[in-house]
PyMOL Python script that loads the backbone (N, CA, C, O; Angstrom):
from pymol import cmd

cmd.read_pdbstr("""\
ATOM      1  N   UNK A   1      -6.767  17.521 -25.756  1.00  0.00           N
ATOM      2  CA  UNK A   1      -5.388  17.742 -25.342  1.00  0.00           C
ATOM      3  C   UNK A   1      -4.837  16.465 -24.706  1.00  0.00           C
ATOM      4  O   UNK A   1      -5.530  15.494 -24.402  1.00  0.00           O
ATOM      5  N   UNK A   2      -3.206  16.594 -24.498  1.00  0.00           N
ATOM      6  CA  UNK A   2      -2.967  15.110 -24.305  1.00  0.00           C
ATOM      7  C   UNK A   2      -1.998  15.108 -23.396  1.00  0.00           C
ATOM      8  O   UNK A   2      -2.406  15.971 -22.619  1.00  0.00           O
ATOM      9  N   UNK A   3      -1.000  14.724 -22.971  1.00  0.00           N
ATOM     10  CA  UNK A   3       0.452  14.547 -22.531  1.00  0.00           C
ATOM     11  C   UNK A   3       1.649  14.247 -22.508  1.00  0.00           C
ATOM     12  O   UNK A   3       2.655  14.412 -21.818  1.00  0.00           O
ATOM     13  N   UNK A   4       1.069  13.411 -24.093  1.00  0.00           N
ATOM     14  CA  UNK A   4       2.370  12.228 -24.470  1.00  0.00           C
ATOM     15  C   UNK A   4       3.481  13.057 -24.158  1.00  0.00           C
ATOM     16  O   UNK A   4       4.187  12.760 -23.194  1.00  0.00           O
ATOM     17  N   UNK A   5       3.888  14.729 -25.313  1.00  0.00           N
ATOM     18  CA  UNK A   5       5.080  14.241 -25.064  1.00  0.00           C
ATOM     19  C   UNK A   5       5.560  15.093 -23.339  1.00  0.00           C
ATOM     20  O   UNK A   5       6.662  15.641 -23.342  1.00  0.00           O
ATOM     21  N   UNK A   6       5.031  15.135 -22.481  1.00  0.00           N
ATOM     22  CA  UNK A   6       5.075  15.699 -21.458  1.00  0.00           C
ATOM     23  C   UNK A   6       5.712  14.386 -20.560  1.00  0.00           C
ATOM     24  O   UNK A   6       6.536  14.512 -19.654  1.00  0.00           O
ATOM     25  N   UNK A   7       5.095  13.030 -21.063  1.00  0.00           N
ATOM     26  CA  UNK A   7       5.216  11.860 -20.608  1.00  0.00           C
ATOM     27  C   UNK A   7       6.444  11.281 -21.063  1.00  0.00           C
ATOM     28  O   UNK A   7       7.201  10.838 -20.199  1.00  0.00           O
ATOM     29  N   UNK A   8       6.827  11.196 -22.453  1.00  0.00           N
ATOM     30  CA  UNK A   8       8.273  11.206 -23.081  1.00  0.00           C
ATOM     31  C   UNK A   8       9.473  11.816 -22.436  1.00  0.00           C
ATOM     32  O   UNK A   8      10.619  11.367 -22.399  1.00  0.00           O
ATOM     33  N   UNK A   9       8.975  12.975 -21.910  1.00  0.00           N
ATOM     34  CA  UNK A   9      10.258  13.866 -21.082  1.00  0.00           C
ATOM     35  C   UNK A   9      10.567  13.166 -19.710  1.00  0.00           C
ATOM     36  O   UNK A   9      11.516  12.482 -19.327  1.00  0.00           O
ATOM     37  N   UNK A  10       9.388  13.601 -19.108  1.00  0.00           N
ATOM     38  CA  UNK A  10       9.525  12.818 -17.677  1.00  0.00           C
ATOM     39  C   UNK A  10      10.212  11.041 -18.020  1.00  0.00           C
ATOM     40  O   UNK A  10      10.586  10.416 -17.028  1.00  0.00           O
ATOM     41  N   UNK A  11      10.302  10.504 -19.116  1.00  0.00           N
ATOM     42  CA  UNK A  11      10.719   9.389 -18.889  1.00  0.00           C
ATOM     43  C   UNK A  11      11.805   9.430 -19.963  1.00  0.00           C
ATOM     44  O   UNK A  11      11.751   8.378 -20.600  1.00  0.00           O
ATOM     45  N   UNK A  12      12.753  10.221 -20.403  1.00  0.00           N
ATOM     46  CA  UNK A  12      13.310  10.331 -21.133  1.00  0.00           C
ATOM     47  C   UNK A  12      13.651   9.586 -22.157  1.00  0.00           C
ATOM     48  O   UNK A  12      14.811   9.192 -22.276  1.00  0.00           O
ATOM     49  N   UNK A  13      12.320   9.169 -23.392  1.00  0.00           N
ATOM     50  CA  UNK A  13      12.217   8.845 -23.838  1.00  0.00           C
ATOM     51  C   UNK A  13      12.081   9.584 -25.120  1.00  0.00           C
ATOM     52  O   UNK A  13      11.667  10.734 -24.975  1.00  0.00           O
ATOM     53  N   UNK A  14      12.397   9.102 -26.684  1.00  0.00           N
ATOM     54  CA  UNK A  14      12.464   9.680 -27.624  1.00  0.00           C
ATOM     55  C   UNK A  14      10.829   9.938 -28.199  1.00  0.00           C
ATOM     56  O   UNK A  14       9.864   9.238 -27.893  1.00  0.00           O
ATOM     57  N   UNK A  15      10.819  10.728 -28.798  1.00  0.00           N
ATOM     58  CA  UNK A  15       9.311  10.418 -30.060  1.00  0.00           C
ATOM     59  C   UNK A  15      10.075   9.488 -31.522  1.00  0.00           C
ATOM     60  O   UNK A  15       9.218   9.044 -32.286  1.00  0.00           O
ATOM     61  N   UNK A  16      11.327   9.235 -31.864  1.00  0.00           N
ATOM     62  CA  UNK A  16      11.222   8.227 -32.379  1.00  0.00           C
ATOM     63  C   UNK A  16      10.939   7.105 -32.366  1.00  0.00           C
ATOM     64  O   UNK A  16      10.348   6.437 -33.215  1.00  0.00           O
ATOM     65  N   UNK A  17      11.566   6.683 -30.875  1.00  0.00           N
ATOM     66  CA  UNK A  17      11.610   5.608 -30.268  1.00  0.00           C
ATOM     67  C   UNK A  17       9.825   4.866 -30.252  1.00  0.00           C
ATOM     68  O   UNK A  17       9.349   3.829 -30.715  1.00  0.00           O
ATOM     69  N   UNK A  18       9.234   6.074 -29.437  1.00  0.00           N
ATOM     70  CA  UNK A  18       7.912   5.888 -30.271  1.00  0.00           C
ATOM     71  C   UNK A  18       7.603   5.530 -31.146  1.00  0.00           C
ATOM     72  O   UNK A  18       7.138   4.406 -31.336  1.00  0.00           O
ATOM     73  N   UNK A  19       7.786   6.467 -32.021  1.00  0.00           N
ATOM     74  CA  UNK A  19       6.679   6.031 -33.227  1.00  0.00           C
ATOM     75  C   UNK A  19       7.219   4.777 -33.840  1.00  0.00           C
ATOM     76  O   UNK A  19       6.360   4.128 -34.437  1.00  0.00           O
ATOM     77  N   UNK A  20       8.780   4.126 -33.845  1.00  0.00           N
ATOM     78  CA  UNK A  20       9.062   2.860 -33.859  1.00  0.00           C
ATOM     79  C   UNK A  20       8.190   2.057 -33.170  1.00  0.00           C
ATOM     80  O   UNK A  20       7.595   1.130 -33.720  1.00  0.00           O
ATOM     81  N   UNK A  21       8.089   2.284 -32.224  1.00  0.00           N
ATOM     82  CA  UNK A  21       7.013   1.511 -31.090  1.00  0.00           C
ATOM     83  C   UNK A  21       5.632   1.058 -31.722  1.00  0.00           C
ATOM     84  O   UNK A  21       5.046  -0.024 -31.761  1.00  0.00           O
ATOM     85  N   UNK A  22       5.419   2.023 -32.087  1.00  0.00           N
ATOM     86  CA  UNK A  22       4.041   2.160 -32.696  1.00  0.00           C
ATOM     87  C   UNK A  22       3.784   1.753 -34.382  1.00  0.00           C
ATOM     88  O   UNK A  22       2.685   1.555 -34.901  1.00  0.00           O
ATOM     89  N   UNK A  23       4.977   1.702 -34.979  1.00  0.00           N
ATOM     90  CA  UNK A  23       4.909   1.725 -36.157  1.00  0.00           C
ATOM     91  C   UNK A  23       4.081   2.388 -36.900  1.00  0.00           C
ATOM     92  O   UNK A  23       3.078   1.997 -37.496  1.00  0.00           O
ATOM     93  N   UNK A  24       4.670   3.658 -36.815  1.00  0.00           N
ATOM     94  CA  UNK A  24       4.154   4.415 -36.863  1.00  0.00           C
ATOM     95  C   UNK A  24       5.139   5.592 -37.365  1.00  0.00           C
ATOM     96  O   UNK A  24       6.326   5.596 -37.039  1.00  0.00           O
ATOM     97  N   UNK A  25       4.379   6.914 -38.446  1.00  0.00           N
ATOM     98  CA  UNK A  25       5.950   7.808 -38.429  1.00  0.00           C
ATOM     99  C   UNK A  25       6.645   8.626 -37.620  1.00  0.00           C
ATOM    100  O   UNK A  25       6.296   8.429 -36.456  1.00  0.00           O
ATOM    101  N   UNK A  26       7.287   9.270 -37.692  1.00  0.00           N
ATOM    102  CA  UNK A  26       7.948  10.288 -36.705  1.00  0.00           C
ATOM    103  C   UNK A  26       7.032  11.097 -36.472  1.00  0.00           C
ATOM    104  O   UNK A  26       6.564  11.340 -35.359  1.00  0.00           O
ATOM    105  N   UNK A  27       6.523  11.851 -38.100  1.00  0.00           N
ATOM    106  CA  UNK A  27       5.715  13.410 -38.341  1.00  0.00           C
ATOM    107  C   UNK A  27       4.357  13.033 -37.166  1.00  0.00           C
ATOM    108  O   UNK A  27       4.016  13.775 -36.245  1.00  0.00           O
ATOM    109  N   UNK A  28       3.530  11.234 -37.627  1.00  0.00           N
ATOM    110  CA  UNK A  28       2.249  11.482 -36.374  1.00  0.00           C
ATOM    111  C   UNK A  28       2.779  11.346 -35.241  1.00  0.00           C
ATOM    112  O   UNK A  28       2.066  12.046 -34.522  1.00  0.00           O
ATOM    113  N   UNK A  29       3.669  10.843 -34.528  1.00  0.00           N
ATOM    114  CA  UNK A  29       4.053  10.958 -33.034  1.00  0.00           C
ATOM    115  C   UNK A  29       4.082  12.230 -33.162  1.00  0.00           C
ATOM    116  O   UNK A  29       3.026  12.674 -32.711  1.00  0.00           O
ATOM    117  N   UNK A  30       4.923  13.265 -33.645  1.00  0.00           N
ATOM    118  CA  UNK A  30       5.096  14.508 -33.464  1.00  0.00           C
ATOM    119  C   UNK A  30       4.329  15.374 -33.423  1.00  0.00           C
ATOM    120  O   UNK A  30       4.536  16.462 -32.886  1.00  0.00           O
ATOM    121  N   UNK A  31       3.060  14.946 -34.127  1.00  0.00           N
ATOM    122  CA  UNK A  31       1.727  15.658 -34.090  1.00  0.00           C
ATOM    123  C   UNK A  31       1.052  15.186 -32.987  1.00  0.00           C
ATOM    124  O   UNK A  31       0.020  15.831 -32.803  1.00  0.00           O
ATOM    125  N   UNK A  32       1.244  14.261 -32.134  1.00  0.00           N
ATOM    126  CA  UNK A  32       0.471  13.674 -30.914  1.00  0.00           C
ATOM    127  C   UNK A  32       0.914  14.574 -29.757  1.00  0.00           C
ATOM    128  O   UNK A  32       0.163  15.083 -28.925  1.00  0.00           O
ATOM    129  N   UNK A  33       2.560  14.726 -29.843  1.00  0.00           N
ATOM    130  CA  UNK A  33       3.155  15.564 -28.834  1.00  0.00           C
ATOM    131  C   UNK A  33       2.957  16.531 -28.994  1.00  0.00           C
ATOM    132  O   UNK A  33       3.430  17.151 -28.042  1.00  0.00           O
ATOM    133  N   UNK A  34       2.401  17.322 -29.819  1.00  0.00           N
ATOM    134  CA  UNK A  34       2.305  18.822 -30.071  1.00  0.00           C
ATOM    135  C   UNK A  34       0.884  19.110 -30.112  1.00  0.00           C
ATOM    136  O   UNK A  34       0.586  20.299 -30.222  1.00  0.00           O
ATOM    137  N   UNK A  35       0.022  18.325 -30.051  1.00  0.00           N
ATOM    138  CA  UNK A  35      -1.415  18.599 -29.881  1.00  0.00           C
ATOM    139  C   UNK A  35      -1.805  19.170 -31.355  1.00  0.00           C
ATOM    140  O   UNK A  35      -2.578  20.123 -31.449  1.00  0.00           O
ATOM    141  N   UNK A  36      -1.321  18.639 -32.334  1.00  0.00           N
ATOM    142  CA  UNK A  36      -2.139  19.077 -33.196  1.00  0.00           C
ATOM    143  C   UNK A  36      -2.891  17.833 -33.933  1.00  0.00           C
ATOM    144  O   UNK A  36      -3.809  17.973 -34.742  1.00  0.00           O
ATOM    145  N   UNK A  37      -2.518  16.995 -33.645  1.00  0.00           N
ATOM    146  CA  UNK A  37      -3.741  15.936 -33.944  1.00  0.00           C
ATOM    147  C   UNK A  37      -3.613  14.644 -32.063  1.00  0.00           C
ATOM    148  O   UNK A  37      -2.862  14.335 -31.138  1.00  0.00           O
ATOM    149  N   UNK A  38      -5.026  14.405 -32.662  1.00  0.00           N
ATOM    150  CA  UNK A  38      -5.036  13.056 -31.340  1.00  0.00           C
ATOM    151  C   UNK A  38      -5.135  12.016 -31.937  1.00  0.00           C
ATOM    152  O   UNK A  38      -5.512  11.742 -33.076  1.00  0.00           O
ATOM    153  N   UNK A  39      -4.648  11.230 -30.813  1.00  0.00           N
ATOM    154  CA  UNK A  39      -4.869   9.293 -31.098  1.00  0.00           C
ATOM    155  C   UNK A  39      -5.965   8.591 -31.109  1.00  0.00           C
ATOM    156  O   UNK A  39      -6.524   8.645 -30.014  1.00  0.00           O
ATOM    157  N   UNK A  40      -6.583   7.873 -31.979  1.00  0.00           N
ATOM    158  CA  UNK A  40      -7.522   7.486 -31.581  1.00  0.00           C
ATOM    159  C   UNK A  40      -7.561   6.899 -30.084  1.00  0.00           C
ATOM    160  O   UNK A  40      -6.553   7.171 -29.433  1.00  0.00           O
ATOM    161  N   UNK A  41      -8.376   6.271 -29.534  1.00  0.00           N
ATOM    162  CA  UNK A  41      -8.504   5.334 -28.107  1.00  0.00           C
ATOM    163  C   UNK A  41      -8.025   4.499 -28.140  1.00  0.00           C
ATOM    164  O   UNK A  41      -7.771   3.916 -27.087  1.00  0.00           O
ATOM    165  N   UNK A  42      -7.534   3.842 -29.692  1.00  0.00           N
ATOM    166  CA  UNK A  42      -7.061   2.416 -29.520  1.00  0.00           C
ATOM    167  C   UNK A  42      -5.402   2.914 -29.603  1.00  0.00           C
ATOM    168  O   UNK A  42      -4.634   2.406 -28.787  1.00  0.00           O
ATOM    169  N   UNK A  43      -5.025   3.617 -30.306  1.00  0.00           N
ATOM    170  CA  UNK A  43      -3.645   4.073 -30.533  1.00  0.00           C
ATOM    171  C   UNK A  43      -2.872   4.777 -28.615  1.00  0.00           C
ATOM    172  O   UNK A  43      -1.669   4.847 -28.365  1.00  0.00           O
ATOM    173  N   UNK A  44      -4.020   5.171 -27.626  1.00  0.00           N
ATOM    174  CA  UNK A  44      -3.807   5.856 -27.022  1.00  0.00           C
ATOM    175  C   UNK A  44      -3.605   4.563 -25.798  1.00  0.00           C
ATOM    176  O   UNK A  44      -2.670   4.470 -25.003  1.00  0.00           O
ATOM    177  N   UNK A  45      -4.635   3.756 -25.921  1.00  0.00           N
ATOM    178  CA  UNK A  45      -4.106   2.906 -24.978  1.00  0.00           C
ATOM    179  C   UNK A  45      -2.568   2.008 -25.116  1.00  0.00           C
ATOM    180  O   UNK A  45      -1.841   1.772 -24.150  1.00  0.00           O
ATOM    181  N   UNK A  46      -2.206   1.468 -26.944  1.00  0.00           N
ATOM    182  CA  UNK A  46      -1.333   1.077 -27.087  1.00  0.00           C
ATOM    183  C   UNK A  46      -0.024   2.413 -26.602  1.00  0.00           C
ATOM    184  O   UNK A  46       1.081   1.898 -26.435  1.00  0.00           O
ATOM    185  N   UNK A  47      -0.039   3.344 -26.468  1.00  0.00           N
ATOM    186  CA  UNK A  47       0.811   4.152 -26.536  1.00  0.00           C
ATOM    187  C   UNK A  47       1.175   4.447 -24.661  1.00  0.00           C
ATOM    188  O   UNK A  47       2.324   4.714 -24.307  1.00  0.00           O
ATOM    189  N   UNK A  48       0.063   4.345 -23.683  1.00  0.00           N
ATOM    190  CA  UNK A  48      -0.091   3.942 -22.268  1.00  0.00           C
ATOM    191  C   UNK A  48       0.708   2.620 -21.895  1.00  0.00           C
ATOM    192  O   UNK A  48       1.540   2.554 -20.990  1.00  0.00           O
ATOM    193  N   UNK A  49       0.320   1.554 -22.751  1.00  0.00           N
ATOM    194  CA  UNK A  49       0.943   0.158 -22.595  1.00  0.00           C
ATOM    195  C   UNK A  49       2.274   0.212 -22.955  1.00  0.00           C
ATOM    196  O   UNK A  49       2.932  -0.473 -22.171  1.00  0.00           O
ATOM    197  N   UNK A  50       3.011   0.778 -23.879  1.00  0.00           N
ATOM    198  CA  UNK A  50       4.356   0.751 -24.456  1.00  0.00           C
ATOM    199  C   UNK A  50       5.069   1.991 -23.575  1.00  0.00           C
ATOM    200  O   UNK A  50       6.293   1.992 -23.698  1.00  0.00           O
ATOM    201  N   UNK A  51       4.588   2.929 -22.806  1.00  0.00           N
ATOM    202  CA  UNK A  51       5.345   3.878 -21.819  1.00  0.00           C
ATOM    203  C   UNK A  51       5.157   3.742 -20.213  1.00  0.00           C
ATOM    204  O   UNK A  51       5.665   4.439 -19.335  1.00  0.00           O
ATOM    205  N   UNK A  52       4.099   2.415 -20.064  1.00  0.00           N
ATOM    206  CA  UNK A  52       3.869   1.751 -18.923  1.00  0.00           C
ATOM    207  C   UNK A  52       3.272   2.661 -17.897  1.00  0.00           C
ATOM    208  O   UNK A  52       3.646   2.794 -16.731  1.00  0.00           O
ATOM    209  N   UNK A  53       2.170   3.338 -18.581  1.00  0.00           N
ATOM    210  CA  UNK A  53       1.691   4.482 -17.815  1.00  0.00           C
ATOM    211  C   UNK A  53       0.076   4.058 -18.144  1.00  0.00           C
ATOM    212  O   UNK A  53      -0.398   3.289 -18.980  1.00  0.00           O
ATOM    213  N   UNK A  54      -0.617   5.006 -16.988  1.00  0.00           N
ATOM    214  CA  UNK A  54      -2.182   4.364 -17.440  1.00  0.00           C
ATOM    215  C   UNK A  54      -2.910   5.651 -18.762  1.00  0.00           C
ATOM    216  O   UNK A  54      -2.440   6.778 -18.916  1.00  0.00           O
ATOM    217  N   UNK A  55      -3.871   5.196 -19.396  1.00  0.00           N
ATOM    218  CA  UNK A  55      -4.296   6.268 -20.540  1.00  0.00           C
ATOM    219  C   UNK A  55      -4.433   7.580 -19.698  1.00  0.00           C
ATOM    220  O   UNK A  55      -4.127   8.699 -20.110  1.00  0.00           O
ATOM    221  N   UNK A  56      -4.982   7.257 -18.343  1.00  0.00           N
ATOM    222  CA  UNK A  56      -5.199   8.814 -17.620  1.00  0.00           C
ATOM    223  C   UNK A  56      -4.073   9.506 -17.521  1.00  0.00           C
ATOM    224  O   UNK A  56      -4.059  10.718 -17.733  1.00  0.00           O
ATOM    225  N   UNK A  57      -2.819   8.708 -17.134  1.00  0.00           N
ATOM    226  CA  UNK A  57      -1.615   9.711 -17.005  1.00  0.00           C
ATOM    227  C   UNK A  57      -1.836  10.653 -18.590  1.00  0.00           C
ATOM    228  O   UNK A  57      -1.907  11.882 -18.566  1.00  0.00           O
ATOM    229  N   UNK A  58      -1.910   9.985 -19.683  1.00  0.00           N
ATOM    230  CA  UNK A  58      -1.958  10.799 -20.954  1.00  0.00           C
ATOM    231  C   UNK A  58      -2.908  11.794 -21.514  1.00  0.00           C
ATOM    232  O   UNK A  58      -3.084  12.308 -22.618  1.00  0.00           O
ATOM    233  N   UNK A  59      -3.468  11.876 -20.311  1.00  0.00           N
ATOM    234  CA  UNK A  59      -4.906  12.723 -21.007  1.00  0.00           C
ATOM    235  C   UNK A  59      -4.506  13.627 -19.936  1.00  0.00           C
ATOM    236  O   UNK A  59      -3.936  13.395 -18.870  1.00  0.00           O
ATOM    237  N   UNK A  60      -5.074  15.063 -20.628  1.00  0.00           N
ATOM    238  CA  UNK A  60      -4.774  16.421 -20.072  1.00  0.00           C
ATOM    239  C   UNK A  60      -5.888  16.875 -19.064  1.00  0.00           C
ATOM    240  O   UNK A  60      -6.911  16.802 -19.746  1.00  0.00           O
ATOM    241  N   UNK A  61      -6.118  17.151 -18.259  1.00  0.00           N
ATOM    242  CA  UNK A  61      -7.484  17.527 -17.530  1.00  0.00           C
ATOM    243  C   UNK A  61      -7.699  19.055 -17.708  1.00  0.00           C
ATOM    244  O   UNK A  61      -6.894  19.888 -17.290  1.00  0.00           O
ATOM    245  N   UNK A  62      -8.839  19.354 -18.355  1.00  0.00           N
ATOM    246  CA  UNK A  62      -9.131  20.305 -18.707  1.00  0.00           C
ATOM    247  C   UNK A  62      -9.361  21.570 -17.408  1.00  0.00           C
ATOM    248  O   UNK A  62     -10.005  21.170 -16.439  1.00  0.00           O
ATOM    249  N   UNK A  63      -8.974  22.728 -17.371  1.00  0.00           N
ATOM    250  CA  UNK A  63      -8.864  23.396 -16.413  1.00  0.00           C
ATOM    251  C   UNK A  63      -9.973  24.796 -16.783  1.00  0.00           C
ATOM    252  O   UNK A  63     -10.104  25.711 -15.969  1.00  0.00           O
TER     253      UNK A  63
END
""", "prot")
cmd.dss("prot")
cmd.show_as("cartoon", "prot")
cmd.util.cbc("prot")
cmd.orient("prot")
């Protein structure tokens, strides 16, 4: 589980804007924010670095 787009809101930021970011498409950002697929580690740190947050803010802590 993840946070991105939990992290997108709080910073009112798009998932296009993203996946521009990322070069990357809309549909996988949209699947990142919706938890139906994950980022690899390397996609997850670039995605921490481009929303200026650390990878932990993006990771969900399991309860």
């Amino acid at each position: 589980m993840n946070r991105i787009k939990e992290v997108l809101e709080e910073k009112g930021i798009k998932q296009i804007w993203l996946a521009e970011k990322l070069n990357k498409s809309y549909n996988m950002v949209n699947g990142y924010a919706k938890n139906r697929r994950q980022p690899s580690l390397e996609l997850l740190n670039q995605i921490a670095e481009i929303l200026n947050v650390s990878v932990k803010d993006l990771i969900a802590e399991k309860k």
